[in-house]
C-alpha positions in Angstrom: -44.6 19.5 69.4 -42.9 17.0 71.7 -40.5 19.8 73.4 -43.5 22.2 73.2 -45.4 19.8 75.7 -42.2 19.5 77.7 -41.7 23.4 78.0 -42.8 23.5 81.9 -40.4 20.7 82.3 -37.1 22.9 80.6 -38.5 25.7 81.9 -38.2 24.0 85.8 -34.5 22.7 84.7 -33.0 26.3 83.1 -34.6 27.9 86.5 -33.3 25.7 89.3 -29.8 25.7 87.6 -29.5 29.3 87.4 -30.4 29.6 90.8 -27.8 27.4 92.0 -25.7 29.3 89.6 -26.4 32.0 91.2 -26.3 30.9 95.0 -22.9 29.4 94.0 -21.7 32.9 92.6 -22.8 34.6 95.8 -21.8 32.1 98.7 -18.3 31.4 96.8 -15.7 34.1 98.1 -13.6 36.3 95.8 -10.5 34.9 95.0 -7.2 37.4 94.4 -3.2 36.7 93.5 -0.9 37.5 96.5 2.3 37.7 94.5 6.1 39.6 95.9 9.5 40.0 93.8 12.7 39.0 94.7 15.8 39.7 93.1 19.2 37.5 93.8 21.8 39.0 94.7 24.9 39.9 92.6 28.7 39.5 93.8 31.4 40.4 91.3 34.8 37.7 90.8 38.5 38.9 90.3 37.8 40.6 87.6 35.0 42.4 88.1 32.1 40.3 86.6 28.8 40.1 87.8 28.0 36.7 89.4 24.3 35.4 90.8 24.8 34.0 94.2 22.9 31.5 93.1 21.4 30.5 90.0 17.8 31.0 89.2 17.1 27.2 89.2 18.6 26.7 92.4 16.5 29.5 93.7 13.4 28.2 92.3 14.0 24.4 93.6 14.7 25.9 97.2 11.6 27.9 97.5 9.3 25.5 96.3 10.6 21.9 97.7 11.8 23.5 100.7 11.0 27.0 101.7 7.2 27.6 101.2 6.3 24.0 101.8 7.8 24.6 105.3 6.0 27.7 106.0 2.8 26.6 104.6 2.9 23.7 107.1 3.4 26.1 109.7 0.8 28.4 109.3 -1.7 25.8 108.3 -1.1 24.0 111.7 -1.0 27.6 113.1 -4.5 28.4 111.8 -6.0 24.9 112.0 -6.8 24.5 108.2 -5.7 22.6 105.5 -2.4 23.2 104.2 -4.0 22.6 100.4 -6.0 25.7 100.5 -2.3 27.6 100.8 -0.9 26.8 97.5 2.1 29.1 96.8 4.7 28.5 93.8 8.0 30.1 92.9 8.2 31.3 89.2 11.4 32.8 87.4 10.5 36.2 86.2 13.6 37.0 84.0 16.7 39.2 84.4 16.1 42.2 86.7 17.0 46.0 85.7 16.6 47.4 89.2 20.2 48.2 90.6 22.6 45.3 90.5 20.8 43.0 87.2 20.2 39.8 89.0 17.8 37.6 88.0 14.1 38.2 89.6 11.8 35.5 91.0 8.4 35.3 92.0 6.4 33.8 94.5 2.6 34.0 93.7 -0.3 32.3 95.6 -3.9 32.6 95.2 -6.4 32.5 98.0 -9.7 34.5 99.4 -9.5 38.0 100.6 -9.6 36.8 104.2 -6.2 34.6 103.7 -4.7 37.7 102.7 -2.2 38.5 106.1 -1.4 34.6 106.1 -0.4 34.9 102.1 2.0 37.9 103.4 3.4 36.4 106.1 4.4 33.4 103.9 5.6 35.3 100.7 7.6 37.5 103.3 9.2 35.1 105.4 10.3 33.0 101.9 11.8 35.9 101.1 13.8 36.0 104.5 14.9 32.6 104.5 16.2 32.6 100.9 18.1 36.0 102.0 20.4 34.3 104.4 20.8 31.2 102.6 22.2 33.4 100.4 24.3 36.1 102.2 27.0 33.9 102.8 28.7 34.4 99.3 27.6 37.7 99.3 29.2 38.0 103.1 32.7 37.1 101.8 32.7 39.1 98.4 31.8 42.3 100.3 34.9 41.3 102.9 37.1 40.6 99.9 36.3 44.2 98.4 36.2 46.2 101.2 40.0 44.9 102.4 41.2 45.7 98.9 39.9 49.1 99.2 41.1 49.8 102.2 44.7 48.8 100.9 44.2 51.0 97.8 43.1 54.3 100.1 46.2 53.3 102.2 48.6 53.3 99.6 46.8 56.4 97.9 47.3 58.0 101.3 51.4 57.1 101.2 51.5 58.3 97.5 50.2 61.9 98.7 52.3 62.1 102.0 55.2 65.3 101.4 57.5 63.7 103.7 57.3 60.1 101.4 57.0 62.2 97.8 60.8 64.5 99.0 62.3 60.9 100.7 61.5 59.6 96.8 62.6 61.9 95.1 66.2 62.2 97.5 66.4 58.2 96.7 66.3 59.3 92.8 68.9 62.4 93.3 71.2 59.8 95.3 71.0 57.3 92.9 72.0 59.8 89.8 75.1 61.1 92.5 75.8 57.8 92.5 76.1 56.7 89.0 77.8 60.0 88.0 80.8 58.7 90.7 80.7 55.8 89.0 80.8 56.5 85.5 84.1 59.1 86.8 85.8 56.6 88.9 85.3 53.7 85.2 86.7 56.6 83.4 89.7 57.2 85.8 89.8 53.7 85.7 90.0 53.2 81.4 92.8 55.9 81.8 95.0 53.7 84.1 94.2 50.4 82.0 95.3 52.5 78.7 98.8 53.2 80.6 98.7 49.4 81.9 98.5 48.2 78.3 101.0 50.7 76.8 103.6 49.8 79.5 102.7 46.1 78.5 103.5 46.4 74.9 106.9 48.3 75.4 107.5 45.7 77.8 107.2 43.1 75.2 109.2 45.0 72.8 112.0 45.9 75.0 111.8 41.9 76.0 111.5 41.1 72.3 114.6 42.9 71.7 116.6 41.5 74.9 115.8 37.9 73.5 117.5 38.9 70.3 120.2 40.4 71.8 120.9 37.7 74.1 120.9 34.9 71.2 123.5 37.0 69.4 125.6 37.2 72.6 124.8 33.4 73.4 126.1 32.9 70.1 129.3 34.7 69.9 129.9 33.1 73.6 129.7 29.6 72.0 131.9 30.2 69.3 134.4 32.1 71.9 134.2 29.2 74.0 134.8 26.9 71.1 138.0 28.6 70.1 139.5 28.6 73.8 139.1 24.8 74.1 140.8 24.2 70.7 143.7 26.1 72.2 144.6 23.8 74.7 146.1 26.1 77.2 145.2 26.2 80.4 144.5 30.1 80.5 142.0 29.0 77.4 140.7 26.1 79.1 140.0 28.8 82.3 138.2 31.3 79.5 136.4 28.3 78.0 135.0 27.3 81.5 134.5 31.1 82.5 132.4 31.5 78.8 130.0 28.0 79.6 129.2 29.6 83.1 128.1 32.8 81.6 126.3 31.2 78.6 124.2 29.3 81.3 123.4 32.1 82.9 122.3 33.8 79.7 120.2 30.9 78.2 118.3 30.9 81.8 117.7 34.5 81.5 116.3 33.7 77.9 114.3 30.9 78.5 113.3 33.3 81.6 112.4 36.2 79.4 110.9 33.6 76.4 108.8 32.4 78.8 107.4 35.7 80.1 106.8 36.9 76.4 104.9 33.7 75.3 103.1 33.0 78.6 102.6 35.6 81.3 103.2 39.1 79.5 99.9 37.4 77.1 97.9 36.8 79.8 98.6 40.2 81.1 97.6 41.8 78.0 94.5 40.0 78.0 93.3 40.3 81.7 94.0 44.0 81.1 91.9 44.0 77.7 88.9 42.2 79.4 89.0 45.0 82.2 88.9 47.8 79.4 86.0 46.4 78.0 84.3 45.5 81.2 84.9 49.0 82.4 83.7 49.8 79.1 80.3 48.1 79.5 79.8 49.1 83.3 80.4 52.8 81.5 77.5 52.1 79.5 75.4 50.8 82.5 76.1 53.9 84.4 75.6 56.1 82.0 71.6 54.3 81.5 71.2 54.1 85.3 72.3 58.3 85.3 70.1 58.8 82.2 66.9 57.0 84.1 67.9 58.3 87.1 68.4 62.4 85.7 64.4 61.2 83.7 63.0 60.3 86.9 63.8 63.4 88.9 63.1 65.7 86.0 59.7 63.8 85.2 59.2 63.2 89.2 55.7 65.2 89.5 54.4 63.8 86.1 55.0 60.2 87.2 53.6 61.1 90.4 50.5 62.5 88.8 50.0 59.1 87.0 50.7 56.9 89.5 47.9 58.7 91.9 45.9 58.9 89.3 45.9 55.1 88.6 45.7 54.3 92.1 42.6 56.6 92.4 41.2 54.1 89.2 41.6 51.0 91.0 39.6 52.9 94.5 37.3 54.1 91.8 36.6 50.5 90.2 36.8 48.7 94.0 34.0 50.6 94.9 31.6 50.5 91.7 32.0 46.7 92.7 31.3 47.0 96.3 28.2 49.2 94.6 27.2 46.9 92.3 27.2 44.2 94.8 23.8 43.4 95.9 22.4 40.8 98.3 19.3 39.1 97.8 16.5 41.2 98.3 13.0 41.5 98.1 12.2 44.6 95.2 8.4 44.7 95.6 6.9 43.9 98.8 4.0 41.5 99.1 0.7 42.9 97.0 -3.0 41.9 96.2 -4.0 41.8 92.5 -6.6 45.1 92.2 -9.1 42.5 90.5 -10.6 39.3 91.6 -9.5 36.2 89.5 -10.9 33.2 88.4 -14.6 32.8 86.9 -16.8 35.8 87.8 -20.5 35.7 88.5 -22.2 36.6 85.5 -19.6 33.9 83.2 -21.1 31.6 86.6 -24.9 32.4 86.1 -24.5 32.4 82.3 -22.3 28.9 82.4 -25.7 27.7 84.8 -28.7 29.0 82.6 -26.6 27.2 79.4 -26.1 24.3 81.6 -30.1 24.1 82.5 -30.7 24.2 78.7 -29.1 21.3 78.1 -30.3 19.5 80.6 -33.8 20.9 80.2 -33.3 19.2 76.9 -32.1 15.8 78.2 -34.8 15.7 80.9 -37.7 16.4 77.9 -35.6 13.6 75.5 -36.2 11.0 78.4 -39.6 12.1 79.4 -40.6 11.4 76.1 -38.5 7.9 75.7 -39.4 6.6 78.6 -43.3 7.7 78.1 -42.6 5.6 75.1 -41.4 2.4 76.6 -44.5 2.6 78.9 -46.6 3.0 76.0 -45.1 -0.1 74.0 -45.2 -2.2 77.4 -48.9 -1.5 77.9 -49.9 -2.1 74.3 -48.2 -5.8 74.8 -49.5 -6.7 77.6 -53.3 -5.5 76.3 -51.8 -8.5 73.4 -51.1 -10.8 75.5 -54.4 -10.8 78.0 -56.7 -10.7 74.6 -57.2 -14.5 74.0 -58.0 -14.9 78.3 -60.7 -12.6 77.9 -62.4 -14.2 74.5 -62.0 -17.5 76.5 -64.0 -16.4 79.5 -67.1 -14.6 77.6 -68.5 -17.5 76.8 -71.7 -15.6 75.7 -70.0 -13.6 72.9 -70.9 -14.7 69.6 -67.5 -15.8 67.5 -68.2 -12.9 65.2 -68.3 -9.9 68.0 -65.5 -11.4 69.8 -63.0 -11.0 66.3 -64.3 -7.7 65.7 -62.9 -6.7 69.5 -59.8 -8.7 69.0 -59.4 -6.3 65.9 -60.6 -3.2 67.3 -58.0 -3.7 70.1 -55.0 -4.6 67.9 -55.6 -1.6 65.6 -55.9 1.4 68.7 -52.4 -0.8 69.9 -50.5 -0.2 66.8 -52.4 3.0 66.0 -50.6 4.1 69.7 -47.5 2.7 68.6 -47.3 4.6 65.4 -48.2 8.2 67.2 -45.8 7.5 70.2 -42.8 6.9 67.2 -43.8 9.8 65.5 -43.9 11.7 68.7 -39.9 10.2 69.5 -38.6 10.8 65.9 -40.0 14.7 66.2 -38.4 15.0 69.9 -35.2 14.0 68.3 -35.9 16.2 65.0 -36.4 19.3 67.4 -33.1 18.6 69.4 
């Protein structure tokens, strides 16, 4: 019954909130997202793999602690308004699958519809500025590619020239003319080192046999001499000096001939051994260096074939890199979201006419409490000015003037008790 006598008063609070709920909803402009897309750019390293030219982090830092800030400032001063009302953030959106895989970032704002051009100009110009921070690295790699490609075509373009394939393939024909000489002069060559070493061992024999000879003869010569100078004769004496001459002459030829078999006809022998097998070896070089060289002419256009063919892999992979490198780029250009965002005007009004309830509510509580206090004040101070009106009717008999103090003490607790019960069902109904 206590909300019940209140109604008009709820009813006044519920209506003037939903009207400012609703006055709100319709003088408060439509907000939408302003949002663009940029991807990084890509470069590839020596070999081949993908590389951000700069990380997503760094990109994100840049844009919002430098970047927007910068150009918020600007257009704010620009447009005289507060810079606050332009709040624009950089967001990583993930890796990107659009040509070239780098990572994608976003810069977002939200604002009303008549911000819109200075939203664009902002997102757009970010974009920009983070470009050429940016295009250095990507700069250099596309140098770095493009001069190895040129090289490549270049030595693709020699590989296919007639005049360079006939001048190879006259080095290879010269090369097997010249191991073929080669290989026939070592073999002319083992021929006159077999003769060498043959006339070396009948030298050695014949000298082998001369040594023997000449000790028999040395020794007959000493006993012949012997014999003469036990003669004592002067003819024997002349035949024993004649003897010593010739056996001096004989021992030097010996020791002449020893010498030759035990020092130089050896190291003959062996010098002309270590040629044989040297020639022997270079036989076996030239004979490989004709074999590759007789395989290369014969398998000339094959190894051509390959060797253009690998040359036109390495233009082929030079310029999926040069492809696949991508500078940083903006992928969707700035766009409005197709809805408005933030609370609409019917969550508004509804938020307002709940709001009003409550406060409807709290209005009619208080009513009623303070209503109550009054109440409880009045019936005191009725208390307390009792006695001062007994005292100044003089003319009331003892007995009237209890009856009235009575009377008025029970209608002040008898208010009392209704304005309690009236509280406790105010609260009860809450």
């Amino acid at each position: 019954m206590g909300l019940w006598r209140k109604r008009r008063t709820i009813l006044a609070t519920i209506l003037v909130c939903v009207t400012a709920g609703l006055a709100v909803a319709l003088l408060k402009p439509k907000e939408y997202v302003y949002s663009t897309l940029i991807q990084l750019g890509t470069y590839p390293d020596d070999r081949g793999t993908l590389l951000q030219v700069m990380s997503a982090e760094a990109a994100l830092s840049t844009l919002n602690t430098a970047i927007v800030p910068t150009l918020v400032s600007q257009h704010a001063r620009q447009q005289y308004i507060d810079p606050k009302t332009f709040k624009i953030a950089a967001s990583n959106s993930g890796g990107g699958n659009q040509g070239g895989g780098g990572s994608m970032v976003t810069l977002a704002g939200q604002g009303p519809l008549k911000d819109q051009a200075v939203f664009f100009a902002i997102e757009t110009q970010a974009a920009k500025q983070l470009a050429q921070i940016t295009a250095g690295r990507s700069n250099a790699a596309v140098g770095n590619i493009t001069a190895q490609l040129d090289q490549a075509k270049i030595q693709m373009h020699t590989l296919q020239d007639p005049t360079q394939i006939e001048s190879e393939k006259a080095v290879l024909l010269e090369t097997m003319l010249a191991a073929q000489g080669n290989l026939a002069n070592l073999k002319q060559q083992v021929g006159v080192l077999k003769q060498k070493l043959g006339s070396l061992d009948k030298t050695e024999t014949l000298d082998q046999g001369l040594v023997s000879k000449l000790e028999e003869y040395l020794g007959k010569t000493q006993q012949a001499s012997l014999q003469a100078i036990d003669a004592n004769s002067a003819t024997q004496a002349m035949t024993a000096l004649l003897l010593n001459n010739q056996m001096q002459q004989n021992m030097q030829q010996l020791h002449s001939i020893q010498q030759k078999l035990t020092l130089e006809l050896p190291q003959e022998l062996a010098d002309t051994q270590a040629a044989l097998a040297s020639n022997l070896n270079q036989q076996k070089v030239q004979q490989q260096a004709l074999s590759r060289a007789n395989f290369a002419l014969e398998n000339y256009g094959t190894q051509h074939a390959r060797k253009v063919q690998k040359q036109q892999t390495v233009i082929a992979r030079l310029g999926a890199q040069l492809q696949a490198l991508t500078p940083t780029r903006v992928v969707a250009e700035p766009t409005r979201s197709a809805e408005p965002v933030g609370i609409g005007r019917g969550v508004l009004v509804v938020f307002s006419g709940f709001f009003g309830v409550f406060l409807g509510l709290f209005f009619a509580l208080m009513g009623g409490y303070v209503q109550e206090v009054r109440a409880r004040l009045r019936a005191q101070a009725e208390v307390s000015t009792m006695p001062n009106a007994l005292k100044s009717d003089k003319r009331a008999s003892p007995d009237r003037d209890a009856g009235r103090v009575e009377v008025s003490l029970q209608s002040g607790a008898v208010a009392r008790i209704e304005s309690n019960e009236a509280a406790r069902g105010n609260v009860a109904a809450v």
